[in-house]
C-alpha positions as CSV (number, residue, x, y, z in Angstrom):
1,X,46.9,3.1,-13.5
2,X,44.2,2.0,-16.0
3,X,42.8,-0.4,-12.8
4,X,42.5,2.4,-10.7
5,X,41.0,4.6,-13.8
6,X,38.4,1.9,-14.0
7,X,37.3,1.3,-10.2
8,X,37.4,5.6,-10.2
9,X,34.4,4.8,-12.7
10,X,32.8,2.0,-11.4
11,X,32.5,3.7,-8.2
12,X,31.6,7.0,-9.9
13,X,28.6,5.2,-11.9
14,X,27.7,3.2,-8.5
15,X,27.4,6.0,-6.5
16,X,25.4,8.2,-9.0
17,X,22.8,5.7,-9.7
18,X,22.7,5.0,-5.9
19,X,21.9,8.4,-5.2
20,X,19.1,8.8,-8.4
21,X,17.2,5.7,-6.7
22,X,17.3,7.4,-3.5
23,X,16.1,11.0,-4.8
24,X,13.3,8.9,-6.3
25,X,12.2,7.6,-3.2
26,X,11.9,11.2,-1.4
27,X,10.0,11.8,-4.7
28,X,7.6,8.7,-4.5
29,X,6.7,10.2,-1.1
30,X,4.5,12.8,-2.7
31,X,2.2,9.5,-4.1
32,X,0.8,9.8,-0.5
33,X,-0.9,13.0,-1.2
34,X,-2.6,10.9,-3.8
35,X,-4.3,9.4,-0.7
36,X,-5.3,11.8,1.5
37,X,-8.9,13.0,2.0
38,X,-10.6,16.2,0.3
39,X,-13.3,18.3,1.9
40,X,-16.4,16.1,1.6
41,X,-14.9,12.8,1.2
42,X,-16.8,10.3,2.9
43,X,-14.9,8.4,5.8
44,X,-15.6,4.5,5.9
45,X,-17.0,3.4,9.0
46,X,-17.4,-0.3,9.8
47,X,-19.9,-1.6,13.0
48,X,-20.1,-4.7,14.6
49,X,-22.1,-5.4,18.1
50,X,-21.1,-7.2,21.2
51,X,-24.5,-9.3,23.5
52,X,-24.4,-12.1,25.8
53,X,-20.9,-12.6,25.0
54,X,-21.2,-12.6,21.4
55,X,-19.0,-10.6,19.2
56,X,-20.8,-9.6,15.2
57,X,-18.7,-9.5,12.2
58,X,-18.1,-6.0,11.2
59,X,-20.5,-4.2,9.0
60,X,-19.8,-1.3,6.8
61,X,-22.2,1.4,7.0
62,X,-23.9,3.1,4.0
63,X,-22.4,6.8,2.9
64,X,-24.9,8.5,4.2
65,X,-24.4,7.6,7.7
66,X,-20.5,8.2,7.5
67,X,-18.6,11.0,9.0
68,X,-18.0,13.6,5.4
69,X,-14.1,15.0,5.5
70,X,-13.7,18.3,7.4
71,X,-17.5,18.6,7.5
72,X,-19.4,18.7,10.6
73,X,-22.6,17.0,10.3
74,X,-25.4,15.0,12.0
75,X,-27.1,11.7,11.2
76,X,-29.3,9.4,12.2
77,X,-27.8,5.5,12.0
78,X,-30.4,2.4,12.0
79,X,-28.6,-0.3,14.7
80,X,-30.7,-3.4,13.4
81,X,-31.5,-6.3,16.0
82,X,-29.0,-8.6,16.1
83,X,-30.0,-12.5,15.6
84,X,-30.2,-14.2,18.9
85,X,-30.8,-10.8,21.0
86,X,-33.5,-11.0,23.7
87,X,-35.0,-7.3,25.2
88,X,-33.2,-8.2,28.8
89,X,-29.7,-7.8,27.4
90,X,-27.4,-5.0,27.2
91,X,-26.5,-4.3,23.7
92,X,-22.7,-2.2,23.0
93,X,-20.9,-1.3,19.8
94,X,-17.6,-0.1,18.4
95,X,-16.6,1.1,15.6
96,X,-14.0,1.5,12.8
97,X,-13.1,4.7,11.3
98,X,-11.2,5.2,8.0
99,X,-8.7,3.7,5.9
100,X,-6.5,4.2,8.6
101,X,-8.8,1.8,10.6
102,X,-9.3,4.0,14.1
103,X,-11.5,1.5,16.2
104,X,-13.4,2.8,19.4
105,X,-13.8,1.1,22.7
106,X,-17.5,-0.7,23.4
107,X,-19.8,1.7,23.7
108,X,-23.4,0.8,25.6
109,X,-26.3,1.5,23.1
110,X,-29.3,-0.8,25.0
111,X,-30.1,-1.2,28.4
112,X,-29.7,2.5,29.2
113,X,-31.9,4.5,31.2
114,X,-32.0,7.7,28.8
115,X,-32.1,7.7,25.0
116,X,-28.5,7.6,23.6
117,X,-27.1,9.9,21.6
118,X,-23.2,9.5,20.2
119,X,-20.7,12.2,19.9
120,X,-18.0,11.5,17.6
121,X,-14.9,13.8,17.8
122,X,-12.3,13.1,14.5
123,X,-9.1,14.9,14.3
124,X,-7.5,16.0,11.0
125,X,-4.1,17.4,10.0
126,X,-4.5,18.4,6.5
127,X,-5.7,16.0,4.3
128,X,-5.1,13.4,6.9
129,X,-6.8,11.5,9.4
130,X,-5.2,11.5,13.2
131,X,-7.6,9.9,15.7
132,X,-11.4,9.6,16.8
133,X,-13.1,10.2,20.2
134,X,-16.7,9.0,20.9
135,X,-18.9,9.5,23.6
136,X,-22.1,8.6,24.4
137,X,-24.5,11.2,25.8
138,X,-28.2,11.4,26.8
139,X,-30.0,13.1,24.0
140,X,-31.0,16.9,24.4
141,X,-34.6,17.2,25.2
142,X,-34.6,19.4,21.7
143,X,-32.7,16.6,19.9
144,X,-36.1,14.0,21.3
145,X,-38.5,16.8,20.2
146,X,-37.3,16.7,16.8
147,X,-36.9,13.3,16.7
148,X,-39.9,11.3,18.1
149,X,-39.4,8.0,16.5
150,X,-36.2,7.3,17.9
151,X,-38.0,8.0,21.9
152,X,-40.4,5.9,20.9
153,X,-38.1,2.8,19.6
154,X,-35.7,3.5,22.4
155,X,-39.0,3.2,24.7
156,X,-40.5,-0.3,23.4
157,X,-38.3,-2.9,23.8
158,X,-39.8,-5.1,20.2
159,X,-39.8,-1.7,18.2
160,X,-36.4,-2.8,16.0
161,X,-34.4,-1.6,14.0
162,X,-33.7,1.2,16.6
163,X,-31.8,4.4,15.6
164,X,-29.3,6.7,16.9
165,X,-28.6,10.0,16.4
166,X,-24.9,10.8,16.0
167,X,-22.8,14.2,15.8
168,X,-19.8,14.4,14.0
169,X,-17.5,17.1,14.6
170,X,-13.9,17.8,13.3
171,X,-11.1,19.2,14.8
172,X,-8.0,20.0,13.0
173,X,-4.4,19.8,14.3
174,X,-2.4,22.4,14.0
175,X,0.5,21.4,14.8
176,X,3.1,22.1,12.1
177,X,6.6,19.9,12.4
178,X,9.0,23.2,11.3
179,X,11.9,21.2,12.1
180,X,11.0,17.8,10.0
181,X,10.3,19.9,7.0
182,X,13.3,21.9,7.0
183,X,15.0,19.0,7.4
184,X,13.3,16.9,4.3
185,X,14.2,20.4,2.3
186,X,18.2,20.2,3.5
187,X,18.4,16.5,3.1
188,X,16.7,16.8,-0.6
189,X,18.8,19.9,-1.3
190,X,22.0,18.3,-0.7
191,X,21.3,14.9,-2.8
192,X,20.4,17.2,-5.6
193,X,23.9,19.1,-5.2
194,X,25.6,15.8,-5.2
195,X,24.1,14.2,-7.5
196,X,24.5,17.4,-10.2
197,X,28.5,17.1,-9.1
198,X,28.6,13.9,-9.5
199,X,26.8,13.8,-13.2
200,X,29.5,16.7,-14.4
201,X,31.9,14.0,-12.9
202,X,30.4,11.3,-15.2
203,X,30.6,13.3,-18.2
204,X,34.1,14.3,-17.3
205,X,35.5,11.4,-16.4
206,X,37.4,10.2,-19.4
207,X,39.3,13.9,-19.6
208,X,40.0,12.7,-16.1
209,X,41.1,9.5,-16.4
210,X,43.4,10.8,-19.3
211,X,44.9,13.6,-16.9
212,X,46.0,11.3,-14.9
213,X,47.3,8.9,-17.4
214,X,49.2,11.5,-19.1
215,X,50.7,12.8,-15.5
216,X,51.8,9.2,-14.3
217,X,53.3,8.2,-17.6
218,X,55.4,11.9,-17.4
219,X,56.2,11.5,-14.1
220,X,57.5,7.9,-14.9
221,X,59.6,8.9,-18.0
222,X,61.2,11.2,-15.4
223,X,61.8,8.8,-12.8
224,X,60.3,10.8,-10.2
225,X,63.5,13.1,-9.5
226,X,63.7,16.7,-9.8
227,X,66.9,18.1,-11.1
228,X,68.4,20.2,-8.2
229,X,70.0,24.0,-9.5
230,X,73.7,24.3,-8.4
């Protein structure tokens, strides 16, 4: 009896402690939201370039040519001349968005007949970055007005570092998983109601332990039978 008393506690006190690490865990989760972007947060972007077969390493680009969080915006990016490039080569880029590292295809910036302009699309859920879309456009006549300088590097083949203009724009999701979240709230409901049971078990366990003692040593004293009434 005091064997079984004793594994009744071990398995109590493995159980509970069990259970505490894994309410822990659903709690760590909310150290995510410690990472997710605010309004205005600048997005890292990375470049690199692609000529003649050549690949660049990956450049980051200053702040004020990054995408801002939630905030639709326009800038103008200097694309410097790689080393090596000659004016009869095509010239592409990509790109690399975020922490979350989103990279675009190669995107033909040089050898084009019109003036280039890049339309990046970046879709949000919350505080959280979900994909990116580019495009590359000819530049609105308006866009040329107002921007001479880059018609006129685009134009002269020697005129470097060139410059693009692009657009950001962000989209949010709104899609809402109902079902995952009411999950998450029934799965963490439950541990809770376990793991309260099983702490009043913890603290009880000793008047348990002795109401069993006390009932096994009666019911051995008695031998186990009954008297039967004539």
């Amino acid at each position: 009896m005091i064997l079984s008393c004793w594994k009744l506690k071990m398995d109590v006190s493995r159980t509970f402690s069990v259970l505490i690490l894994l309410l822990l865990g659903i709690l760590s989760t909310g150290d995510d939201f410690a990472l997710a972007y605010q309004t205005g947060d600048p997005v890292p972007v990375a470049r690199r370039g692609q000529f003649h077969g050549q690949t660049t390493s990956w450049m980051d680009q200053l702040g004020r040519h990054c995408p801002h969080f939630g905030v639709d915006t326009e800038v103008v990016m200097p694309l410097p001349k790689p080393v090596g490039f000659t004016e009869s080569e095509n010239y592409k880029i990509s790109f690399q968005f975020g922490r979350e590292k989103y990279l675009t295809p190669w995107l033909l910036m040089i050898g084009r007949k019109q003036v280039p302009m890049l339309e990046v699309t970046l879709r949000h859920s919350g505080g959280d970055l979900e994909g990116v879309t580019t495009k590359v456009v000819p530049m609105p006549e308006k866009y040329l007005t107002e921007h001479a300088s880059i018609r006129q590097k685009f134009e002269d083949p020697a005129d470097w570092p060139k410059h693009i203009l692009v657009q950001y724009t962000w989209v949010e999701k709104s899609e809402i998983d109902v079902v995952g979240g009411l999950f998450v709230l029934f799965l963490s409901g439950n541990i809770l109601f376990v793991i309260t049971a099983l702490y009043i078990l913890q603290t009880s366990k000793d008047k348990l332990a002795r109401f069993l003692k006390e009932n096994v040593v009666e019911t051995s004293m008695t031998g186990g039978d009954v008297p039967k009434a004539d």
